[in-house]
Every structure is written in structure tokens, then in C-alpha cells.
C-alpha positions as CSV (number, residue, x, y, z in Angstrom):
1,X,105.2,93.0,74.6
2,X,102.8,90.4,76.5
3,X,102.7,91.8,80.1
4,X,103.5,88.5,82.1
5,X,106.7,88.1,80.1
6,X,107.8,91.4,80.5
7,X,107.5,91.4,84.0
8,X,109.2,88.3,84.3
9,X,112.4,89.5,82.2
10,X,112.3,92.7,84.3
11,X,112.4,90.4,87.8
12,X,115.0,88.6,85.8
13,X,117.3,91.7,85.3
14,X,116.7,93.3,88.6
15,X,118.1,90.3,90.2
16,X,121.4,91.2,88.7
17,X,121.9,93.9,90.6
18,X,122.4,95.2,94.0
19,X,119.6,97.4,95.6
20,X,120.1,101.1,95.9
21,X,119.7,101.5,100.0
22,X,118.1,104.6,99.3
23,X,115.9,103.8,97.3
24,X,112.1,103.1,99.4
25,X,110.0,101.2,96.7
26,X,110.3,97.5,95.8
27,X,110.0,96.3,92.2
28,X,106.3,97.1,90.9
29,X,105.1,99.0,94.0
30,X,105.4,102.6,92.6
31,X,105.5,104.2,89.2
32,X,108.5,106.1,89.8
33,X,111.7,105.1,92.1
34,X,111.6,106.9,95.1
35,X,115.1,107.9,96.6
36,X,115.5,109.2,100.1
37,X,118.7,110.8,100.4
38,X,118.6,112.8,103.5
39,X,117.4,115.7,101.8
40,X,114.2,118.1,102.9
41,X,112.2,116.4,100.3
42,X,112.3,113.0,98.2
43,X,113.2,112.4,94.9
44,X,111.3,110.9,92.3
45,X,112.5,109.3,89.0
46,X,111.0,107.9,86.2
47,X,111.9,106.9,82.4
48,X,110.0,105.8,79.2
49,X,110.7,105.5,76.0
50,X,108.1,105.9,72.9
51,X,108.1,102.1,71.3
52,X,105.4,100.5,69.9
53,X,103.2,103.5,69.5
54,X,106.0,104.3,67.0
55,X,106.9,101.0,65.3
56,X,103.5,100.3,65.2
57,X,102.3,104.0,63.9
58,X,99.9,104.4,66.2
59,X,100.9,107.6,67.1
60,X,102.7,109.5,63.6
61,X,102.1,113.7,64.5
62,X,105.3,114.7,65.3
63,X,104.0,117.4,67.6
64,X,101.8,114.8,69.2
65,X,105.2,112.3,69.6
66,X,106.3,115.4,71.5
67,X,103.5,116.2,73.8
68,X,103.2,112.5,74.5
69,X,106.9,111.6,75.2
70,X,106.6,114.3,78.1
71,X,103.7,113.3,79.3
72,X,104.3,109.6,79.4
73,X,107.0,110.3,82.1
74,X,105.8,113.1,84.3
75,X,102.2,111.0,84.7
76,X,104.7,108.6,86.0
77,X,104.9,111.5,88.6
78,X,101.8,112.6,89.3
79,X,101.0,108.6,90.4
80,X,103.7,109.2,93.1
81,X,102.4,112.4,94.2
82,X,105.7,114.1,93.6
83,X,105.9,117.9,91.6
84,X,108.5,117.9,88.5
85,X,111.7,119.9,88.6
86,X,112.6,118.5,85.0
87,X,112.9,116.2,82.4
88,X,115.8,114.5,80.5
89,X,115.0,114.2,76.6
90,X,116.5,111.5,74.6
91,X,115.9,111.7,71.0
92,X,117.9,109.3,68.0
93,X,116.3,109.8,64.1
94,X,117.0,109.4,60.6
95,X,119.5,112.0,58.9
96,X,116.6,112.2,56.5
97,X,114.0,113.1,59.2
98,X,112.7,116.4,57.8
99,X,113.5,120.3,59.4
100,X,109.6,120.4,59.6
101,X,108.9,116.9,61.4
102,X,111.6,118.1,63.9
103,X,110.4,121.2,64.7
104,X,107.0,120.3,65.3
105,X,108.1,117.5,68.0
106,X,110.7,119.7,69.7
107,X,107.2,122.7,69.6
108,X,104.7,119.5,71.3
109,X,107.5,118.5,73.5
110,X,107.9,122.6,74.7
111,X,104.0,123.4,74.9
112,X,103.9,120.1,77.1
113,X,106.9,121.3,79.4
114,X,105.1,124.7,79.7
115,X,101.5,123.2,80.6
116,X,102.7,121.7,83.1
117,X,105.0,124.2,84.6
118,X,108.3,122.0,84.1
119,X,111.1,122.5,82.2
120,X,114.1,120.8,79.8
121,X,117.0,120.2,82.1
122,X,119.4,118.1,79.0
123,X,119.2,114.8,77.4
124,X,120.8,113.3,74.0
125,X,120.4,113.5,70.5
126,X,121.9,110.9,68.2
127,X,121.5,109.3,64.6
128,X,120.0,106.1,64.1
129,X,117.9,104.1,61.6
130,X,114.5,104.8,62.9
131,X,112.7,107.6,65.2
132,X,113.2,106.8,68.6
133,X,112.2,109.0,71.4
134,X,112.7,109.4,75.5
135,X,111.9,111.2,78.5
136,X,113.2,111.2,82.1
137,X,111.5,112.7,84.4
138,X,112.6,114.0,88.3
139,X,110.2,115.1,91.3
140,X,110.2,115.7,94.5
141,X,107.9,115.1,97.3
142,X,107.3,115.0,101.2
143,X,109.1,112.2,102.7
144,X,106.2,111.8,104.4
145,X,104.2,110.9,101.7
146,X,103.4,107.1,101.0
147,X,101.0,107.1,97.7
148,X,102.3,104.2,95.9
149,X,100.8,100.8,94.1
150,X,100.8,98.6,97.3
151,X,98.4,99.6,100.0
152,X,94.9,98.3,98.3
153,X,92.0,96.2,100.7
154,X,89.7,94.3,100.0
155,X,86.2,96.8,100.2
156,X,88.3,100.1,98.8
157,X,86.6,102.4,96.6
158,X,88.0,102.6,92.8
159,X,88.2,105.8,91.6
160,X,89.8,107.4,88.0
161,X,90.4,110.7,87.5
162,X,89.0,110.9,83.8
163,X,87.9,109.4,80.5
164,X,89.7,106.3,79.1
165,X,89.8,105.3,75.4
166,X,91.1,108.7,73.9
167,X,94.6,106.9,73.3
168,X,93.0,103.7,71.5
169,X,91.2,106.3,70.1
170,X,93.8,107.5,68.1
171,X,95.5,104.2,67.6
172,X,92.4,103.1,65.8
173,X,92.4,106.5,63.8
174,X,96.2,105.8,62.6
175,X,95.5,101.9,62.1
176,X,91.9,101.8,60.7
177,X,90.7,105.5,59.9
178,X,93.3,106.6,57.6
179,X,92.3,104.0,55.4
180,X,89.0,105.9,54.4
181,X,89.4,109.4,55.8
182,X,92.9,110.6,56.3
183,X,91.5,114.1,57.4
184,X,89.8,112.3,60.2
185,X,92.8,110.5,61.1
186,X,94.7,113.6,61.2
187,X,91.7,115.6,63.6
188,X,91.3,112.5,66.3
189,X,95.1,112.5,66.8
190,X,95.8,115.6,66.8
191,X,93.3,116.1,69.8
192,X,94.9,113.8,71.6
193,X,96.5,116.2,73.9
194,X,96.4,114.6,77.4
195,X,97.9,115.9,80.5
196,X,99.3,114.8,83.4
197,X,97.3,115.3,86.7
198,X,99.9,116.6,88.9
199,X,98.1,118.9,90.7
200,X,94.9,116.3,90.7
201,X,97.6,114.0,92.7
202,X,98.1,116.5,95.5
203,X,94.2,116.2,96.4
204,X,94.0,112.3,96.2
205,X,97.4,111.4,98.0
206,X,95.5,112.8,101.3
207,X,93.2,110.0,100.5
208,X,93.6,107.6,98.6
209,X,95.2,103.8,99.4
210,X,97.2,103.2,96.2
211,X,97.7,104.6,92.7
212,X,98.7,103.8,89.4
213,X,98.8,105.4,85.9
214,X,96.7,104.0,82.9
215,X,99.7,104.7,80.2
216,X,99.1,101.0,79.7
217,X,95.3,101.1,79.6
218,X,92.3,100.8,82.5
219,X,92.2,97.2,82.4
220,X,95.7,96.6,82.6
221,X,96.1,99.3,85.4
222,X,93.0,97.4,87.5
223,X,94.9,93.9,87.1
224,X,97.9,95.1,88.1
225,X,96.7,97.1,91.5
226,X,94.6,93.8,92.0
227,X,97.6,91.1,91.8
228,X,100.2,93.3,93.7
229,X,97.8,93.4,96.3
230,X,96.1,90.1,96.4
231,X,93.2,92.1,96.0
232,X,89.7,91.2,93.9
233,X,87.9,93.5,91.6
234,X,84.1,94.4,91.6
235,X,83.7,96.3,88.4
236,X,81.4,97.7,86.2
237,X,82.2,99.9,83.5
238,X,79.7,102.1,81.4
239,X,80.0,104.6,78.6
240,X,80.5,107.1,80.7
241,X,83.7,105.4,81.6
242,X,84.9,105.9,77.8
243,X,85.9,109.1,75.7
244,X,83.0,110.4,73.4
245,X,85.1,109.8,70.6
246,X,85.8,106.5,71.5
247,X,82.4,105.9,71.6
248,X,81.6,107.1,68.3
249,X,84.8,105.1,66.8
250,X,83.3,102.0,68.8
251,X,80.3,102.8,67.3
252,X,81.5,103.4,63.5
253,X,83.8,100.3,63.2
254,X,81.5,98.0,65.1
255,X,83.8,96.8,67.6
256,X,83.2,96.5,71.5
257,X,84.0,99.7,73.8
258,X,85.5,97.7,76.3
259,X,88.8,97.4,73.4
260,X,89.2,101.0,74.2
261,X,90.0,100.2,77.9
262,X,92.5,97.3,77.2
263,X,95.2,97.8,74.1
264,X,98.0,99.3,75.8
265,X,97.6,103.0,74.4
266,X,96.5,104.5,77.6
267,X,95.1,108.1,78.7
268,X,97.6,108.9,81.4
269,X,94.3,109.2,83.8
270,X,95.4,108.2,87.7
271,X,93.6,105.1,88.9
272,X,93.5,105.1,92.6
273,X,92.0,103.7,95.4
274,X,90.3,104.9,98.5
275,X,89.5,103.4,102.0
276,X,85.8,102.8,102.5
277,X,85.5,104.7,105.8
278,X,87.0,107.9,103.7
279,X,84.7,107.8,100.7
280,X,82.9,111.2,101.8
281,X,86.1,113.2,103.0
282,X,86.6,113.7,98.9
């Protein structure tokens, strides 16, 4: 979905309805709702559901469907700061989805719970014409904390906590690849095993300004920070910015590396920004 008119039929639908008075973040400041409910600690809550990597196959390992649909929603997390106490799976297929292609997502989706020290609290299952997948995920963190999207200045350091371009990567591989290697295909995706930095988030809420997630790719991530915060971007990116793999699929189909940092197909990788004056205190 283009990302101005999804924003604007999400303003649209949130005017419907009557704000939560405890919940702290406005629309598009934080990646996850934060609710303050009186308790010892905030909760965090976040949901996303699998869409056009499906429809468009750019994702089609059912393990890696899985992994991915976990991942998608506690990153959602780690951009907040907050540590998981569970996730919600919702999960609608095909009565002619095979024993096998089950069992490999439910095995991606448990091997991501465990990697990340969280566990299955419930969810849905339910029949339906195509393979459709969910994940809700639940925090907590200090009510003290503030990491969210809105806080950026002009002169703050841009930082990212990894590689980008693994997740177009694998698009490309699905898309392009398969055509003339199907082996390939099968070996870039099924390396594409990234993981939410939820313990990386601890360390950069004592510094950083803001933070987002790059589910929806780098450059999407940097415009975003930027027009919440009527802020303007210096940047330069270089290979080292990018995936090896990426590099090499750049490379082999002749197409320019900065792709790999805009189709939405992120990396789950935490963009965040950090106040000049506390660039050495990382």
C-alpha cells in the first residue's frame, strides 16, 4: 500500500473513536501502544499481520513465514524498549494446506519464541481461502521510560543497529532468482533469519532521542523519524550499510543497492537517534 494513503486512511479511522486515557502515545509516535494502567511497569502492545510478503510471494518458507510473523511484532517491541511476556498467534489457511507446510511454520514460529526468550500465550486458527498469518505481541517496560518516534533535533546523530537489505534480499530471491536457480532461491531465504534486538534496545533507550523499526525499510524508517519531527536528514549511505548478500544480488541482477534500502521488506534492525552532546557516552 502507498505509504501517504495509508496513513491517511489510518488518521481517517482513528478519528472514529474515542482515545484510550491510558494509553501515553499519539498516533505515529511509537511503534507499539503504550498503556499506563497504574501498574509497577507499562504495557506494550503491538499487532501485524503477514500481507504482501505473502500475496506477493516474497516470502514462501513456511518456517521462515513463522520466524518472521514473530519477529515482525516483537521488533515492534524492542523500538519501545519494552521486554515481551507473549505473543498472540493468529493463523487462517486453506484445508488443503499440507501437514508438512504447517509444521514447519508452527517449528519457525517456536524456534523464534525460544530465541528470544518469549513464549505463546493463545491466538486463533481458522479456514479461509488463502494463507494468512498474525502476531500480537505484549511488553512491559519502566514507566519511566520515554524511547519513542518523537523526540529527534535537528544536529542528532543517526545510528542502526545492523545491515539492511537482507529482507529485499530475499524478496528478490523469490521474485527474480527462482527464475534461474531455484536452489539459490531456496538458500538466500532460508537464511533470512532476523532477530529482534530486544536486549540491543535496553543499551540505546539510555541514549538515544527516538526510535523506529525498519520492518518497512531504511528509507522509509529515515522519512518517517524526519516528518514526525520536522526534522531534516544528512545522509550518506555506503555498502557497508547493506547486507553482503545484497550486495552480491545488486551486483548479479544489475540493479542499484540503494533498492535494497527502500521496497518495504525490511530487516527489523532499530534506527535511532542520539543527542550530539551524548555521542561518546555509547
Amino acid at each position: 500500500m502507498n505509504h501517504i494513503a495509508e496513513i491517511e486512511k489510518i488518521t481517517k479511522l482513528v478519528s472514529l473513536f474515542k482515545r484510550a486515557p491510558y494509553q501515553r502515545n499519539h498516533i505515529y509516535e511509537s511503534d507499539a501502544e503504550i498503556l499506563n494502567l497504574g501498574l509497577e511497569k507499562d504495557i506494550a502492545l503491538t499487532s501485524d499481520i503477514l500481507c504482501e510478503e505473502l500475496e506477493w510471494k516474497l516470502i514462501s518458507n513456511p518456517y521462515i513465514i513463522g520466524w518472521i510473523n514473530v519477529v515482525s511484532s516483537l521488533s515492534d517491541l524492542a523500538a519501545v524498549a519494552a521486554e515481551p511476556l507473549g505473543t498472540l498467534i493468529g493463523l487462517s489457511q486453506p484445508n488443503t494446506t499440507s501437514n508438512d507446510f504447517s509444521s514447519q511454520f508452527w517449528q519457525g514460529t517456536r524456534d523464534a519464541l525460544e530465541l528470544h526468550g518469549t513464549h505463546l500465550l493463545g491466538g486463533d486458527t481458522n479456514v479461509s481461502s488463502s494463507f494468512l498469518v498474525s502476531c500480537t505481541a505484549i511488553g512491559q517496560r519502566a514507566t519511566s521510560m520515554k524511547l519513542s518516534r518523537k523526540g529527534t533535533r535537528d544536529g542528532d546523530l543517526l545510528y542502526i543497529t545492523g545491515p539492511v537489505g537482507m529482507g529485499v534480499a530475499t524478496g528478490f530471491a523469490n521474485f527474480v532468482i527462482k527464475n534461474h536457480s531455484q536452489e539459490l532461491a531456496n538458500k538466500i531465504e532460508s537464511s533470512f533469519n532476523p532477530k529482534a534486538r530486544l536486549k540491543e534496545a535496553q543499551v540505546i533507550s539510555r541514549y538515544a532521542s527516538t526510535c523506529i523499526d525498519t520492518s518497512d525499510a531504511l528509507l522509509a524508517a529515515i522519512d518517517f523519524l524526519c516528518a514526525i519531527n520536522g526534522a531534516q536528514p544528512e545522509l550518506e549511505l555506503n555498502p557497508s550499510h547493506f547486507h553482503p548478500v545484497s550486495q552480491q544480488i545488486a551486483a548479479q541482477l544489475k540493479v542499484p543497492l540503494i533498492l535494497f534500502a527502500s521496497i518495504h521488506l525490511g530487516d527489523f534492525e532499530l534506527l535511532f537517534t542520539v543527542p550530539h552532546e551524548k555521542k561518546y557516552a555509547l
